[in-house]
C-alpha positions as CSV (number, residue, x, y, z in Angstrom):
1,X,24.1,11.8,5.2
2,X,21.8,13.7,3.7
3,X,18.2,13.2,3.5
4,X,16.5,12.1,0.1
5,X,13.2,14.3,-0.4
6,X,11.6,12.1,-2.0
7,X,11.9,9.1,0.6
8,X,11.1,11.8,3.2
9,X,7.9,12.5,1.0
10,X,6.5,9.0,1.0
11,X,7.5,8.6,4.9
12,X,5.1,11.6,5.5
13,X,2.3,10.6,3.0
14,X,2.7,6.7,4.7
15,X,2.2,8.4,7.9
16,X,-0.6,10.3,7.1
17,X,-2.6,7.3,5.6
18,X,-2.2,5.2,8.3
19,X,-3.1,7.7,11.0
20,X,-6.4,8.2,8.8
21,X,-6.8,4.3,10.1
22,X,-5.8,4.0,13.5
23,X,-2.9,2.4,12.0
24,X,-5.6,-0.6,11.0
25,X,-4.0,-2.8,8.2
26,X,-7.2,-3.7,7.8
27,X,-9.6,-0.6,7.7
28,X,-6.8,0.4,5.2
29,X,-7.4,-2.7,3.2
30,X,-11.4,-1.9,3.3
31,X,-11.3,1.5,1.8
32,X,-8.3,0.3,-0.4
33,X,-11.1,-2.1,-2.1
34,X,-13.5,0.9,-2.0
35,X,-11.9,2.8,-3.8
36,X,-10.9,0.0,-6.4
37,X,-14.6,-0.9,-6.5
38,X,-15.6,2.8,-7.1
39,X,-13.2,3.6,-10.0
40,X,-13.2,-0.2,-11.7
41,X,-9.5,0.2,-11.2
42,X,-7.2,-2.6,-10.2
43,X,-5.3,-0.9,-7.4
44,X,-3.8,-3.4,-5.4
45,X,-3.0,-7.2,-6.0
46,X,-2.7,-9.7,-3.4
47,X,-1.9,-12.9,-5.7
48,X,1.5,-14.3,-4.7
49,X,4.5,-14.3,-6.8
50,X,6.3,-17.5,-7.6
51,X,9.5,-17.6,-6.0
52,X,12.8,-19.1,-8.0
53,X,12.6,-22.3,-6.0
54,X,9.1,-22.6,-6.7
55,X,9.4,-22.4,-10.4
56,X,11.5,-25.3,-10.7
């Protein structure tokens, strides 16, 4: 099967990020928020979708 280049792409970038931070969900969370707080852009948003059975 061949290899998609763009799933390849984001593989490497994911790997890159989370070797930055020790692979530290939450050092990457910290400067995620950092950067949000620098830029006044929303970049990332933690609220919780409602699920089917929870709309009923």
């Amino acid at each position: 099967m061949e290899q998609d280049h763009i799933i390849s792409e984001v593989r490497k970038n994911r790997e890159e990020l989370l070797s930055k931070f020790d692979y530290d969900l939450e050092k990457l969370y910290e400067y995620i928020k950092a950067q949000e707080k620098k830029s006044g852009a929303k970049l990332m948003n933690f609220q919780r979708k409602a699920t089917k059975s929870a709309r009923k």
